[in-house]
Structure formats: structure tokens, C-alpha cells
N, C-alpha and C positions, 0 to 999 in steps of 0.2 A: 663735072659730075659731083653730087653729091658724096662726101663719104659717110660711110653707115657707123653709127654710135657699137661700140662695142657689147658684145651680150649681157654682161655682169651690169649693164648701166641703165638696162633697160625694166623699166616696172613690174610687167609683167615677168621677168625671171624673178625676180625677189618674192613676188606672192607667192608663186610658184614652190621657192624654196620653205618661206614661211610654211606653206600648207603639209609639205611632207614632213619637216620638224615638229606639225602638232599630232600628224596622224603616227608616228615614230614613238612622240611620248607617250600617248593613247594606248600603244600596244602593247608598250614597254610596262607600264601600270594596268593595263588587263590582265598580263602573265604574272604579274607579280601578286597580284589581288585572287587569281585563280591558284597560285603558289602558297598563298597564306590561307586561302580556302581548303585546298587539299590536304595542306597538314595540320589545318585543326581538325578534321574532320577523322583523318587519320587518329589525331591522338582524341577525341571524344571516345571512338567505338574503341581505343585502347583499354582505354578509364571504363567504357561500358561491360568487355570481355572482363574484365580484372575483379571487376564489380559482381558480376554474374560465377567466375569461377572461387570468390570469396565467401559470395549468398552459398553456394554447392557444397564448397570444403565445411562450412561452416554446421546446415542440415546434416552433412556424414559424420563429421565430429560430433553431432547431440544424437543421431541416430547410435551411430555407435556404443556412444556411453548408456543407452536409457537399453541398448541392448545384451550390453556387460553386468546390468543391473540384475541380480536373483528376482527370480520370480517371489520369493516370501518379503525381499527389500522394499519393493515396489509396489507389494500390498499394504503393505505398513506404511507407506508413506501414502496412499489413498486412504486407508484407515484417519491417520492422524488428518489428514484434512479434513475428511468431514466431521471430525472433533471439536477442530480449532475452527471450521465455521459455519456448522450448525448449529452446536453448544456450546460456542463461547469459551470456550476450554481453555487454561493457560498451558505453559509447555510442560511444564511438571505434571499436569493434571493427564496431557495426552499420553506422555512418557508409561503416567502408571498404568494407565489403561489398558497400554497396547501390550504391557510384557506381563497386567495381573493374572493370576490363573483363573480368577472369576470371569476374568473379561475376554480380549484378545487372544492373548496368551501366545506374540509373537515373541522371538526370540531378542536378547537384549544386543546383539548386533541391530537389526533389523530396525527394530524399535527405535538407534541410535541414528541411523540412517535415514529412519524418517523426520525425524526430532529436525536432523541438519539438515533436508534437503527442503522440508514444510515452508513457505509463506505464509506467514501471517503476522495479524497487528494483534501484542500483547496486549499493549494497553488497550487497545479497541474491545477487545474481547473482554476485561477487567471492567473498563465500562459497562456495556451489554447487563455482565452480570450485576453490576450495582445496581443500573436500573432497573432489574428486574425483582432484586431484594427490598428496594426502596417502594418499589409499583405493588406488588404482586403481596410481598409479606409484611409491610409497613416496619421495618426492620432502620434502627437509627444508625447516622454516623458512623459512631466508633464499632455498631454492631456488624455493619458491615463491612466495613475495614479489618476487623478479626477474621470476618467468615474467608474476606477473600485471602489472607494470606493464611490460614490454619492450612497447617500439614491434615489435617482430618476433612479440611474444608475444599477451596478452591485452590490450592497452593499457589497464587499470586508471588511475584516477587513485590517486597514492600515498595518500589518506586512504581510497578503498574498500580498496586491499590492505592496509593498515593495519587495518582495521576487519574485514577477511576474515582475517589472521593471530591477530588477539588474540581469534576467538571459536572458531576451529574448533578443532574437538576431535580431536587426534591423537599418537598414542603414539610420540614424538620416536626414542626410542633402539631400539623396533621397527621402524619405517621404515629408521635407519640400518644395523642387523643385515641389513635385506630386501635392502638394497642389496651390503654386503657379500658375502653368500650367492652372490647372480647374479655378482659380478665373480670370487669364487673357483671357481666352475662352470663359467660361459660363458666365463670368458679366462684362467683359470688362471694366476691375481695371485696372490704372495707376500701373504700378512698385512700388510705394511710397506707393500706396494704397493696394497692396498685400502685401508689407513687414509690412507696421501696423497691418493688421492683421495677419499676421503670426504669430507675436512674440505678439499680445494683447490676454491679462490676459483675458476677456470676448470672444476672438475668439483662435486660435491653439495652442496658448503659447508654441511655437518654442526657440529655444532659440537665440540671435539678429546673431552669427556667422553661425547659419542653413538657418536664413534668408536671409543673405548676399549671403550665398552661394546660395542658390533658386536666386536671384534676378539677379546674377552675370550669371548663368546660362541658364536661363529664355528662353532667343531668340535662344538658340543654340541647 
């Protein structure tokens, strides 16, 4: 009689073994991949609640404050915006406004409240107004660099009218011609007497080559 080869020798037991080994690690890496799924997932909607109660605290924190705000604080500071960006206003200009007894006439807390809480662009606004002095009044250089930092004028600080001078875009010796023009029409100024005041320190303060060109220009 035949003897029968032992189990462990025969082919068919080894695939057999082989097969459950691969479906063993298959399951072993499903659970593990469903393991790493469930705690990301876990910690996204962590990060999403965290997120959500930050956005919340955050809204009640600004609610809050805009509701600790007096009602006169908070008109003043609506006041002073549409100052600083309807008219160009600098912050001295909005300041006086908001506390003159001709104007406003809110109170100098209030006024100070609005001053600090206001956005806005100085120099943007200092610009604005150059352009508008340059466009509008044919008004030179240096004339509007006085206007914009005069205490009686636009109270600019002199780094905005600085920063308003060296960007506007204005045709110097056009302006002083414009000027020219109106003083020999409307007051019937000698040549000699328009070019002094073009270029005087108390009248356009042109400068003497803008003048020239105005005067050279004049009749044509």
C-alpha cells in the first residue's frame, strides 16, 4: 500500500495557507485605513466646531463693544466719515468740524473717538484736494502746498501735502497762463503787473519760468 505524503507537503495546503495570509493583511489594512479615516475626520469637524465657536465669540466681542459705544460716540464717528470721504477732509479738518460750534458741535470726547476709530487714507484725501485746487482753481505748486497745510486752510500734515504735491498730475505753466488770463480780463493788469503777482510770495507764488511762460503766452 501506498503511503500518503504528509498534509503540510502537499500543494494544495500551501495556497490555501498563502490565501488566508493575504485576505488577513487586507483586513488588517482596512481597519487601519478606516482608523485613520475616523480620526481625521474626527479632528476636521474639531478644527470646524473651533472655527465656528471663534467666528461667534468673535461677532459677540464686536457686538458688544459697538454696544458699550454712547450713542453721541458713534454719531461722531459716522459724522467724521463722511467728512474724510466725501470731502476729502484731513483729520484735523474732521476734528474741527465735529467739535466747532458753527458746525457739529459734538463734544471733544466724542469727536476724539471718532478721530481714533475713522479709516481713512490722509494722503489719499490730500491728494483729492490738490487735484481739485490744480483742476478747478488753476492754483500753483507751492500755492497749494500752503493751502493744504494752513491752519486757516486744509490743515494737512506737511508729509500728506508732500506726498499730495509730488504725485498730482498738473500742467504747471497752464495753470499759471489760466491765472494770468482772469487778472488781465477781470482787473485789467498790465503784463508786468500780472507777472508780479504770479510769481509773489503774498499772491500765486508761480514759479518766475511759469510766469514767463503765462506772460509770453498771454495774447495768443
Amino acid at each position: 500500500m501506498k503511503k500518503k505524503k504528509p498534509i503540510y507537503k502537499r500543494i494544495w495546503f500551501w495556497i490555501i495557507v498563502v490565501l488566508f495570509i493575504i485576505v488577513g493583511v487586507n483586513m488588517t489594512g482596512s481597519k487601519t485605513n478606516n482608523s485613520n479615516t475616523a480620526a481625521e475626520s474626527s479632528s476636521s469637524s474639531a478644527a470646524d466646531k473651533s472655527d465656528q465657536q471663534s467666528s461667534v465669540a468673535s461677532e459677540a466681542t464686536s457686538e458688544s463693544k459697538t454696544a458699550n459705544v454712547p450713542a453721541e460716540y458713534q454719531s461722531a464717528l459716522n459724522k467724521g466719515t463722511t467728512y474724510a470721504s466725501a470731502m476729502n477732509m484731513s483729520k484735523a479738518g474732521v476734528y474741527d468740524q465735529l467739535v466747532s460750534q458753527s458746525g457739529e458741535k459734538f463734544s471733544a470726547e466724542a469727536a476724539q473717538y471718532a478721530i481714533d476709530h475713522l479709516k481713512a487714507d490722509w494722503n489719499k484725501n490730500a491728494l483729492n484736494k490738490a487735484k481739485s485746487y490744480a483742476d478747478s482753481m488753476h492754483m500753483s505748486k507751492a500755492g497749494i502746498y500752503g493751502q493744504l497745510t494752513s491752519q486757516s486752510g486744509e490743515k494737512f500734515t506737511a508729509e500728506e501735502a508732500n506726498y499730495a504735491i509730488e504725485n498730482v498730475k498738473a500742467d504747471w505753466n497752464k495753470n499759471a497762463l489760466a491765472k494770468a488770463k482772469t487778472y488781465q480780463k477781470d482787473m485789467d493788469m498790465s503784463p508786468d503787473a500780472v507777472r508780479e503777482q504770479l510769481t509773489s510770495e503774498n499772491g500765486e507764488k508761480f514759479t518766475a519760468d511759469e510766469a514767463n511762460y503765462a506772460i509770453q503766452n498771454l495774447n495768443k
